[in-house]
TIMI-539205 format. One line per field, with one value per residue (C-alpha): x, y, z; residue number from 1; residue in three letters. Coordinates in nm, 2 decimals. Example, Ala and Ser with C-alpha at 12.3 -4.5 7.8 and 13.67 -1.06 7.14 Angstrom:
2
u = (1.23/1.37)
v = (-0.45/-0.11)
w = (0.78/0.71)
n = (1/2)
res = (ala/ser)
***
This chain:
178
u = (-4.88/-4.88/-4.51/-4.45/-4.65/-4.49/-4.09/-4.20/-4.30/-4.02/-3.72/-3.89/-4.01/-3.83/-3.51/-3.58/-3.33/-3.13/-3.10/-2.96/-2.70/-2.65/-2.49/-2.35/-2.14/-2.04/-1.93/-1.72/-1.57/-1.50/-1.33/-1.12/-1.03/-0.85/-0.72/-0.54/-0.41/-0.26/-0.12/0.05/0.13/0.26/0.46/0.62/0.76/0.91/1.07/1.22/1.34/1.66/1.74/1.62/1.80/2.10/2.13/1.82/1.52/1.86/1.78/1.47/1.68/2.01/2.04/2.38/2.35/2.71/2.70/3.06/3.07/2.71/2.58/2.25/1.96/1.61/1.59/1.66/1.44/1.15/1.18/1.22/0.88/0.69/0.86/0.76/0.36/0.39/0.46/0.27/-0.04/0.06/0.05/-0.26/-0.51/-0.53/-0.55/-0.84/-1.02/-1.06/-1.12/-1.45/-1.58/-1.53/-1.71/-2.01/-2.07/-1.92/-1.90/-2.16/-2.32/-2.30/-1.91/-1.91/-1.98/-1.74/-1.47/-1.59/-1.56/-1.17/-1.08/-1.21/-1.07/-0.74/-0.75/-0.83/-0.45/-0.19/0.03/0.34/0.24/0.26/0.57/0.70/0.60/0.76/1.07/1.08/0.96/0.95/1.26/1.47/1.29/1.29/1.68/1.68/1.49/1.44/1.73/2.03/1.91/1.87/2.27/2.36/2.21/2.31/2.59/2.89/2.86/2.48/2.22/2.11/2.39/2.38/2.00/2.07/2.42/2.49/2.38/2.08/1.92/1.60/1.57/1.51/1.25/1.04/1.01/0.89/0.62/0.48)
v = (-2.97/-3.00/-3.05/-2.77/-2.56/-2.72/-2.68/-2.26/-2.28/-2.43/-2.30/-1.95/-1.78/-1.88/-1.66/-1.39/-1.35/-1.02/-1.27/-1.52/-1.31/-1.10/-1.42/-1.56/-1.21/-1.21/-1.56/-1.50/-1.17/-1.37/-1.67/-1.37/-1.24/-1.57/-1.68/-1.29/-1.36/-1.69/-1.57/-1.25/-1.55/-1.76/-1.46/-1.39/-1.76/-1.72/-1.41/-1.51/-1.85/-1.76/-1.55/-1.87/-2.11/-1.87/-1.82/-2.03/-1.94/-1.74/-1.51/-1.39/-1.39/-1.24/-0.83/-0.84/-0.70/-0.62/-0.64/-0.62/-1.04/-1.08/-1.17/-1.03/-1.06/-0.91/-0.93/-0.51/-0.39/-0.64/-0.48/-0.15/-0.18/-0.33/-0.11/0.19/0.06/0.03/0.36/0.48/0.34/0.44/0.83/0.80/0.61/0.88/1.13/0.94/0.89/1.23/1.35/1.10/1.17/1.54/1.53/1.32/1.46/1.84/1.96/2.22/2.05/2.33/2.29/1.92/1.78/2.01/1.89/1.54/1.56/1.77/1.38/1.12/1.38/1.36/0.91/0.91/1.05/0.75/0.67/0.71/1.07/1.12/0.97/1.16/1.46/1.35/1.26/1.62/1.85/1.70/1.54/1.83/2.06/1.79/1.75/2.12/2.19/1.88/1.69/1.85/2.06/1.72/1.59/1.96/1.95/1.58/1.55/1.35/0.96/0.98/0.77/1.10/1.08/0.74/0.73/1.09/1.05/1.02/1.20/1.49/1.46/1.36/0.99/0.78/0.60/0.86/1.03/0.77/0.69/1.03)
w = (-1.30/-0.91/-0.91/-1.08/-0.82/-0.56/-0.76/-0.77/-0.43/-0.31/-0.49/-0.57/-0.96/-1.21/-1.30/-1.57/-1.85/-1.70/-1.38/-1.60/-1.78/-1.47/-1.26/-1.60/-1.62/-1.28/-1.32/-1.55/-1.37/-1.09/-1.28/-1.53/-1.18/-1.07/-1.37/-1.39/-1.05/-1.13/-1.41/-1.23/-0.94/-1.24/-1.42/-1.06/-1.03/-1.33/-1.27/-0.95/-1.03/-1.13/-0.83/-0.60/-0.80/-0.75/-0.41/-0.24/0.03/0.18/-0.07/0.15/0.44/0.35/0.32/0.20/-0.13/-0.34/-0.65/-0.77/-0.59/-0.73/-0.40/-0.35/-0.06/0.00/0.36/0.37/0.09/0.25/0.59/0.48/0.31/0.58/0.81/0.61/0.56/0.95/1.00/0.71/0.91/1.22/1.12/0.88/1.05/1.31/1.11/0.88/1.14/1.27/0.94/0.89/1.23/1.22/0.87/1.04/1.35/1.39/1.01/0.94/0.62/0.40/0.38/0.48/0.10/-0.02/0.21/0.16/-0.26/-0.16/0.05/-0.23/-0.49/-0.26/-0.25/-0.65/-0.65/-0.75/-0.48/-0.76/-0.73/-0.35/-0.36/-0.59/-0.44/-0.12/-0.31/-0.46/-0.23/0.11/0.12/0.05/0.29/0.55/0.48/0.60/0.82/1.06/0.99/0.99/1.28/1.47/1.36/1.50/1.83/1.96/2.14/2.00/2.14/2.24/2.09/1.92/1.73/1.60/1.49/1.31/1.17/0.79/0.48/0.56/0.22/0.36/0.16/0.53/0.63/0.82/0.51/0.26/0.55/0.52)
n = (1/2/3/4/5/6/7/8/9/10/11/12/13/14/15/16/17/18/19/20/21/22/23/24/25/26/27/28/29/30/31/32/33/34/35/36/37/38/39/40/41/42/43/44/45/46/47/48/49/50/51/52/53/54/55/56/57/58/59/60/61/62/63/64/65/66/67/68/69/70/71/72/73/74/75/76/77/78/79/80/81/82/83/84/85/86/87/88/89/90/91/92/93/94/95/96/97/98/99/100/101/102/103/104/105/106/107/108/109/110/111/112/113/114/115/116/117/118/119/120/121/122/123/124/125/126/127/128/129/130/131/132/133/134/135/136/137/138/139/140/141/142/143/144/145/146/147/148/149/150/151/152/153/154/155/156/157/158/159/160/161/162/163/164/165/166/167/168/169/170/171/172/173/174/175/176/177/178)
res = (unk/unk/unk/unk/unk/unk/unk/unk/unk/unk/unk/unk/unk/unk/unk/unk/unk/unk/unk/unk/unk/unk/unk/unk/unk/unk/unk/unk/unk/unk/unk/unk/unk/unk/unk/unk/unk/unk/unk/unk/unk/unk/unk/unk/unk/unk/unk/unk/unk/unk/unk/unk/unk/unk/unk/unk/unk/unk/unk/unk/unk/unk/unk/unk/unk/unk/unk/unk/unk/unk/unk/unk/unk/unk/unk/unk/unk/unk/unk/unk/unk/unk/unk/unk/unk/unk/unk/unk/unk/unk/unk/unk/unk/unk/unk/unk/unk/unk/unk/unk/unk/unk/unk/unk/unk/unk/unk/unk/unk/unk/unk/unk/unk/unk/unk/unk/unk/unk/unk/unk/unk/unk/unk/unk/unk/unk/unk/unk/unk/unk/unk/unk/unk/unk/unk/unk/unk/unk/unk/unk/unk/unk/unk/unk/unk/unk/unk/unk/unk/unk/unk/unk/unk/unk/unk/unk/unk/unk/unk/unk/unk/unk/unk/unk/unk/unk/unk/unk/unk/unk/unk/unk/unk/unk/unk/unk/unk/unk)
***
């Protein structure tokens, strides 16, 4: 009998039942969650084998990508998309920022929920659709209006001319960042 007063005492009540099942559940969230992501990591592996048994780690490295001598690299599409997240954060964070401290500190509180519900409304939006919608509408209209205005004005042999020359149609980089 004492050491069970002394046991309670020292390690605490016993656990109820809901405590039990509670850290049982989460237990088993947590080990689902890992076995999911070794089996995307393991489905990936398998996937890419044949393009690193192919061509090698060079495949990483390499952004010549022609398909008619079925040599192929990822070096461009890689940097294009950590270029792009780069920018992407670069122009949002910012702009997020502002928005949460104008919402704490200078946001009269009888529009600030309503403009707080309009932001978490705007994040529960998939990313597909944003880009979409960039691919649509703001690629076209930046085409036009930013653009080809930009090829127009720089003067032939400048540095201008090289970072705006080629096809205006708005699919660049500075784009798919914002």
């Amino acid at each position: 009998m004492a050491s069970a007063v002394t046991d309670t005492a020292r390690f605490g009540p016993s656990r109820s039942t809901g405590e039990a099942i509670f850290q049982a559940a989460c237990l088993g969230a947590a080990t689902m969650l890992l076995v999911t992501l070794g089996g995307v990591v393991i489905s990936l592996a398998i996937g890419g084998w044949p393009a690193f048994a192919e061509f090698g780690l060079g495949f990483l490295t390499s952004s010549e990508w022609n398909p008619v001598t079925e040599v192929y690299g990822a070096a461009g599409p890689i940097v294009g998309t950590l270029v792009t997240a780069f920018l992407a954060l670069v122009m949002a964070l910012p702009l997020a920022l502002g928005v949460a401290i104008f919402l704490v500190e200078f946001c009269p509180r009888a529009i600030a929920q309503p403009v707080a519900i309009a932001v978490e409304l705007l994040a529960g939006i998939p990313s597909i659709v944003y880009g979409m919608w960039g691919l649509f509408v703001l690629a076209p209209w930046f085409a036009e209006h930013v653009q080809l205005p930009l090829i127009m004005e720089a003067e032939p042999g400048s540095w201008q001319e090289t970072l705006f020359s080629g096809i205006p149609n708005g699919a660049n980089i500075f784009t798919a960042s914002v």
